[in-house]
N, C-alpha and C positions, 0 to 999 in steps of 0.2 A: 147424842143420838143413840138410841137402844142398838143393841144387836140384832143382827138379822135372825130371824127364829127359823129354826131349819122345821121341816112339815115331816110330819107325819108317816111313817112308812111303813110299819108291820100290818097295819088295819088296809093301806092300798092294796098290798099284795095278799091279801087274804080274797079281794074283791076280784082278783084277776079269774080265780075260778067260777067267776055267775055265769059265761057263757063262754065255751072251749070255740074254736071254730080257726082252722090250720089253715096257713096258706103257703104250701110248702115251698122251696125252692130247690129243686132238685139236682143233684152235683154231677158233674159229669163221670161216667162212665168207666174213666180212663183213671179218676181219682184212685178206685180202689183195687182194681186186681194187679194183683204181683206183675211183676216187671216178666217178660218172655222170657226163656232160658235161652240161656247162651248158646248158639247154632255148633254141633259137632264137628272137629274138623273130619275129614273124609281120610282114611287110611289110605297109603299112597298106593297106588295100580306100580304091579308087577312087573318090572318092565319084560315085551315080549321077547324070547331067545330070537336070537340075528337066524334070519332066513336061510336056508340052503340055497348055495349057487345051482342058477340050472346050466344044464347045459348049453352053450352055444350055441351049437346045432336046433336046440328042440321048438320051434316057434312058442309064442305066448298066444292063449286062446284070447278070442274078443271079449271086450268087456261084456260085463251082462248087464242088461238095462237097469236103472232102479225105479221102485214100484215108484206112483202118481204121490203124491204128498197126501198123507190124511188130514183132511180141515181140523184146525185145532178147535173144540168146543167150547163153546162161550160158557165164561164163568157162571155158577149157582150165586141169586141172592147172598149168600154167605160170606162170601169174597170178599164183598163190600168191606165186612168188619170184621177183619182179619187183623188188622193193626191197630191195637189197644190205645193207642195214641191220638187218633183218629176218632173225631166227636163230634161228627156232623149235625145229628140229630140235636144237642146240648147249644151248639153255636147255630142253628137254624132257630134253636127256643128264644136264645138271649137276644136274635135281631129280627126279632116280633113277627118271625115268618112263621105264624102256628100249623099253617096249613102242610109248610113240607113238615117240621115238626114230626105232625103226626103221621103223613106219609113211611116218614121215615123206621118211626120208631115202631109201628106197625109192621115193616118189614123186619126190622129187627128183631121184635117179638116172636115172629110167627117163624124165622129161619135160624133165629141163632139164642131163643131162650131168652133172652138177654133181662135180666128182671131190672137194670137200668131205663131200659125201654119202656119193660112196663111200669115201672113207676109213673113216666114220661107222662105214658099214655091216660094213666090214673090224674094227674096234673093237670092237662089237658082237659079231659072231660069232665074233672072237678071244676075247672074256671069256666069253659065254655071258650075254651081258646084253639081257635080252627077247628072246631065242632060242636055241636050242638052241645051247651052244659046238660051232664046226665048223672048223677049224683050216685045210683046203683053202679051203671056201667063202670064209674071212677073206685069206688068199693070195690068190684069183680078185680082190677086191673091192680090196686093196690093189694090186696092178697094174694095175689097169685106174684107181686113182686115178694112180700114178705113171706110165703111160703118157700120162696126162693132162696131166701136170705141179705135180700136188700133193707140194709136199717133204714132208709129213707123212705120205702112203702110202706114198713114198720109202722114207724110214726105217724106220717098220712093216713093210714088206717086206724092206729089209735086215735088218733084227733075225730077223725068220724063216728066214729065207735062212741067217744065223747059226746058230741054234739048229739049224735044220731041223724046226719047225714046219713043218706042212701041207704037206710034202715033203721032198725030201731037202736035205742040208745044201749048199750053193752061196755058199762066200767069195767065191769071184772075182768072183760078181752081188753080192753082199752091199758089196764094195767101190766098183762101181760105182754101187751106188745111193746108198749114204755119199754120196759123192765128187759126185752131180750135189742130193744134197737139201743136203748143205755149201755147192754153190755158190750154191743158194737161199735161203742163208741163216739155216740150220737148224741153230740151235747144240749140240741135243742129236747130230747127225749130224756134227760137226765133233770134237766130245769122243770119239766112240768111234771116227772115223775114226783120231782119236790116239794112242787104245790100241791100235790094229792096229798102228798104227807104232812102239808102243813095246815091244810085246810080239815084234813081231818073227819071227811066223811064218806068218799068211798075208802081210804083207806084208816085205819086208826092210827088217830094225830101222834107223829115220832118227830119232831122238833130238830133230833141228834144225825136222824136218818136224812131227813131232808136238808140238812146243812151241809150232808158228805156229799149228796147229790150235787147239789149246787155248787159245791167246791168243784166237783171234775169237771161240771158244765164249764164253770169260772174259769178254769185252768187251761180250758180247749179253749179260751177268748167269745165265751157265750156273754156280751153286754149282759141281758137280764139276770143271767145269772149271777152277774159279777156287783151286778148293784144291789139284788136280792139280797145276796150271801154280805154284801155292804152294811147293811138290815140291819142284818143277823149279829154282826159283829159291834155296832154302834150300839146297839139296842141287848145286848148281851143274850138273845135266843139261839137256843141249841148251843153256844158254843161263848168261853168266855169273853166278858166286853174288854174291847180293843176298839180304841180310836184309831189308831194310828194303820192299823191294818186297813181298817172302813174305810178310810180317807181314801188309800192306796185303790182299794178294790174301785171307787168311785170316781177317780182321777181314771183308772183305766178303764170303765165305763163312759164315760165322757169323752176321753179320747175316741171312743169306739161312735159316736154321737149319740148315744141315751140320754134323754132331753131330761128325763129326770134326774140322772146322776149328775148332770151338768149343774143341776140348781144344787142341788145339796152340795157339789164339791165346791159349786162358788162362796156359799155360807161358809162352808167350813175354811175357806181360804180368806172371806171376809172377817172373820170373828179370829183365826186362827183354831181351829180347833182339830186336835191331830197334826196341826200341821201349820208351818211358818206363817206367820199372816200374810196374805196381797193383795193388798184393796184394786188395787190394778185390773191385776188379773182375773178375779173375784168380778168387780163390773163388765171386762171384756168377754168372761162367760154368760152373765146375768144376762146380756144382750142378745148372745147368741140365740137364746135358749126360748127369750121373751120374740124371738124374732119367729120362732118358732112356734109362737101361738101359747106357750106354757102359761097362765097366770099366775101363779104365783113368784112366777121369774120377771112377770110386768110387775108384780104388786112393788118387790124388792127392787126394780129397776127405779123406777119410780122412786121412791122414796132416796137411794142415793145421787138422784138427778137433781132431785129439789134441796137437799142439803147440802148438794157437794164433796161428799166424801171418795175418795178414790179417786173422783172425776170432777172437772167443772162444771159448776152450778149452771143447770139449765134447765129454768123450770117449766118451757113451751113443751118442750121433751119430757119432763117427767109428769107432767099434767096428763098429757097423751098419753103414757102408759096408765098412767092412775084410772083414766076414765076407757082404758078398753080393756086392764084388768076387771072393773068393775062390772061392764057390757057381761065379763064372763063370768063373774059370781063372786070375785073378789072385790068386793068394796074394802072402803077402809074409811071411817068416820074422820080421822084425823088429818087425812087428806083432803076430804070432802071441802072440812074447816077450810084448809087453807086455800084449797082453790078458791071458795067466796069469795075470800079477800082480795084476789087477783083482780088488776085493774080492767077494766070489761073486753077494751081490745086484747090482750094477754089469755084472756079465756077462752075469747073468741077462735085462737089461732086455735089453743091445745085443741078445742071439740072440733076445730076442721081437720086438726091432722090426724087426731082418734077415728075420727068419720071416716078420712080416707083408708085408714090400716082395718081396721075392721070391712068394710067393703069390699076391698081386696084380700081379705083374709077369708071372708064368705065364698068369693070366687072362687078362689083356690080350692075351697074345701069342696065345692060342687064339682067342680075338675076331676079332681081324687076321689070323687065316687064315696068322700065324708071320711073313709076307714083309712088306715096305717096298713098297708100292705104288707105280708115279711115275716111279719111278727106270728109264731102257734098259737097266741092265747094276745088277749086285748093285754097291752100293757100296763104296770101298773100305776 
């Protein structure tokens, strides 16, 4: 049996740039401002000199009333977010309550600055979640957080900027806000900073630049970045070829669930390349990956279903992959061959069990509204 051929990867990620379009995830609030400072102690009170005795004789006057109690005044909006710790607005987003959400962050906004909030709120009315989607209004609300200096609206605003959401299309701002939410630290903003420089048309193609990007992405545990910069390494651009690195950056890609780095780490683990052979382990990702709708992880599944390698022969199962890789553009002629041969009940089963997973694969994807949620840019 041949080697598994590992696919293609500098020419994917070139295609990641046809159409930007962000879907941000925005961090809570409490992630980034400094820790409170430590409370003063209080200098100790004087103690008061011991009282003069009075006299025996002299009576004590009556007490003197004390005034009425003044009503203590109810807190300002601001009280509320007073303790940095405290992320209402972020844990009302994650438990699909959009509607306080934006209540909240709207209060937020308006009493205490807070350019967390307004990201929030950019978030919000970018998706259409607990109010009406408004693609300007989501622009207005993202600059005014990244005038603030949230790297999160940053980005979000670049990505619009990109597409030309909520206006018109503006690379040149689009670059700069990469380029100041990168320097904050924001590693989804360092990964697409990369692509600009790799793709080479808003910005002039720098191959060296956009590998150092991706490295910081890579290093702050950005998956895309880390299979990117995989690429990079396997394929020797920008930066010299290492296998042994690529394996690495793709193993932790994978671990991370990047469906594509899953398939290349499994090749590379099936062939040994960079790294110890494990036919084993190698199929028990190919599956993962193929479960996941990849084809080219059915095509490869497939193929060691039917011969057996790593795993027991079973060719009902690798028929069904063969023919729902195919459904998806991956045919394979020599496949094709051997299924003919298969005895007609034997075929039978594979095309009902192909049928079923494709069917169920269709649903799923109508569920999910077709697109990968998560993700700044289509993966690649």
């Amino acid at each position: 049996m041949k080697l598994l051929r590992p696919t293609s990867l500098l020419a994917a990620l070139l295609m990641t740039m046809a159409g930007a379009s962000a879907q941000v995830s925005p961090t809570p609030p409490a992630a980034q401002p400094p820790a409170p400072p430590a409370a003063k102690k209080e200098a100790p009170k004087p103690k008061a000199p011991p009282a003069a005795k009075q006299p025996a004789a002299t009576p004590r006057p009556a007490a003197t009333p004390r005034p009425a109690a003044t009503p203590t005044p109810s807190p300002s909006p601001s009280a509320t977010f007073e303790d940095p710790n405290v992320d209402l607005v972020y844990g009302a987003y994650q438990r699909g309550m959009y509607k306080t959400a934006f209540d909240l962050a709207t209060t937020r906004a308006q009493y205490n600055s807070d350019p967390k909030a307004m990201t929030m709120l950019g978030e919000l009315y970018a998706n259409g979640l607990g109010v009406k989607r408004n693609y300007p209004k989501a622009a207005e609300w993202y600059q005014r957080a990244a005038d603030a200096g949230d790297r999160e609206g940053m980005f979000a605003l670049a990505m619009m900027r990109l597409s030309g959401r909520g206006g018109n299309s503006n690379r040149e701002q689009a670059v700069k806000l990469l380029a100041s939410s990168a320097k904050l630290g924001n590693p989804k903003a360092a990964y697409n900073l990369a692509l600009l420089y790799l793709d080479g048309n808003t910005l002039p193609q720098d191959l060296g630049r956009a590998a150092e990007l991706l490295r910081v992405a890579a290093d702050a545990g950005n998956a895309e970045a880390q299979y990117a910069l995989a690429t990079f390494y396997k394929e020797g651009t920008g930066v010299p070829k290492d296998l042994e690195r690529a394996v690495r950056l793709l193993q932790a890609a994978a671990l991370a669930d990047n469906v594509d780095a899953e398939v290349e780490y499994a090749i590379a683990l099936f062939n040994g390349t960079g790294t110890p052979k494990n036919q084993p382990a190698a199929v028990a990702l190919l599956r993962k990956a193929a479960r996941q709708n990849n084809a080219i992880a059915q095509n490869r599944l497939a193929w060691v279903l039917v011969y057996g390698v790593g795993t027991p022969v079973d060719k009902i199962e690798g028929f069904k992959w063969h023919l729902v890789a195919k459904s998806a553009g991956k045919g394979d002629p020599k496949l094709d061959e051997m299924f003919a041969e298969l005895p007609a009940a034997d075929r039978a089963k594979a095309q009902e069990a192909a049928e079923r997973w494709t069917g169920a694969a269709t649903s799923k994807s109508r569920l999910d509204g077709g697109t990968s949620a998560g993700h700044p840019v289509a993966k690649p």
